[in-house]
N, C-alpha and C positions, 0 to 999 in steps of 0.2 A: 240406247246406244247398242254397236252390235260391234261383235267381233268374228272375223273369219281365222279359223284355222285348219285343221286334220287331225283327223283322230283312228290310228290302226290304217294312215294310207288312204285315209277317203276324207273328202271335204265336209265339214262342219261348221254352222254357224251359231253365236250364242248371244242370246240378249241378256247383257247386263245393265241393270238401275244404273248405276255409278262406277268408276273406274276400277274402286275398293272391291267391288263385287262378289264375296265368297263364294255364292251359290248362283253362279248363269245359271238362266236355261239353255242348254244345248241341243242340237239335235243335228241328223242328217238330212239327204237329201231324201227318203223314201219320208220320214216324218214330215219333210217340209209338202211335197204333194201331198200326204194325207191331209195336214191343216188346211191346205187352200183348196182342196177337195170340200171340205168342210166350215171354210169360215161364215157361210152364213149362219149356219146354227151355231158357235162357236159366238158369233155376234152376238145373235139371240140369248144365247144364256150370259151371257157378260148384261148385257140392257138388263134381262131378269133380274138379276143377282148383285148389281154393284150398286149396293147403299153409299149414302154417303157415311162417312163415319162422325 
């Protein structure tokens, strides 16, 4: 789930698990090109890394 809002005047988007969400991630727009700059490796290490529990 995501949420739009602004933070200091500039737009910001944050993904939260569930509504309750204490801790989004948030971030701006210069973070959001760096991720999708980068989501192949970003991929990559997610497939690496995500065991099942």
């Amino acid at each position: 789930m995501i949420k739009l809002g602004e933070y200091q005047g500039k737009p910001v988007i944050s993904l939260v698990k569930a509504e309750d969400d204490r801790f989004p991630f948030t971030f701006g727009v210069a973070k959001a090109k760096l991720i999708l700059a980068n989501i192949e490796e970003i991929t990559k290490f997610v497939e690496a890394n995500d065991k099942p529990a």
